[in-house]
C-alpha angles and dihedrals in degrees: 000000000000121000128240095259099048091049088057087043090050092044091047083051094053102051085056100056085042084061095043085055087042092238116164120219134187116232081248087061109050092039079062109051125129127232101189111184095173092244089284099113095235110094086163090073106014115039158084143215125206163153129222107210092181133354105180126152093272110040138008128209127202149171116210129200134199130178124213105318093340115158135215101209122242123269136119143225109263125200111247134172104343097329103096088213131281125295115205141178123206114200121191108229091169143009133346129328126165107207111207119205148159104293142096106306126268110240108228103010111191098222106130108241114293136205123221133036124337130171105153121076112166102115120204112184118221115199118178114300092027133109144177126203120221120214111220123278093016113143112238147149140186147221133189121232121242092288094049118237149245115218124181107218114204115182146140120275105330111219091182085184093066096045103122114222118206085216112063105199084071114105123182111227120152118235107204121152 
């Protein structure tokens, strides 16, 4: 887990790329923002910072942030009891991301070298304007460019609790104030 002090620093990180990708916040929303570092203690590599701007039983609505070729480790959105999994589309609003996904692998993929537990290597790279769409229960996982990245997510209903990640020793507990 992360400490006190490197939560504020994230936080502090991630209102300046919000502003790189001139992305307006309320106070409420940025009082509210997510540094999620799996449980592993090394939100450099393996991490994400976000905000949720709606999660109803419909739709959900979300800024990502990702510092300098940090991953989000790889998992998927399985179906359980009558939701069919979650569809998301992730839409780069700044910077790099390379998007891994099922698929014949990419020869040679960009990502920088990761620790944990990886299975999918079919990299689609996201610049500004452009967006890919995941179907539910596809593994992935994702990782910023040099600069970092800012990605829009747009999906169904997000039960964070039920994501299935491929390493084992990830847990999802939100880190907020």
């Amino acid at each position: 887990m992360i400490s006190k002090s490197e939560y504020e620093q994230a936080v502090g990180r991630t209102l300046s790329f919000f502003e790189k990708a001139q992305i307006v916040l309320t106070e409420e929303e940025k009082a509210s923002i997510e540094v999620a570092d799996f449980g592993l203690g090394d939100l450099s590599h393996t991490g994400l910072e976000l905000i949720t701007y709606l999660n109803t039983e419909r739709v959900c609505a979300k800024e990502l942030v990702l510092f300098p070729s940090q991953t989000c480790p790889e998992h998927r959105h399985p179906a359980f009891g009558s939701y069919i999994g979650k569809e998301e589309t992730f839409r780069c609003r700044w910077g790099r991301v390379f998007l891994y996904v099922e698929g014949e692998r990419t020869n040679p993929i960009q990502a920088k070298a990761t620790d944990g537990v990886y299975t999918v290597f079919h990299e689609i790279e996201l610049l500004p304007g452009e967006q890919y769409t995941l179907a539910p229960n596809t593994k992935h996982w994702f990782q910023a460019g040099a600069e970092g990245a800012v990605v829009s997510e747009f999906s169904t209903p997000s039960f964070d609790e039920e994501d299935i990640f491929s390493d084992p020793g990830i847990v999802r507990i939100p880190k907020i104030g």
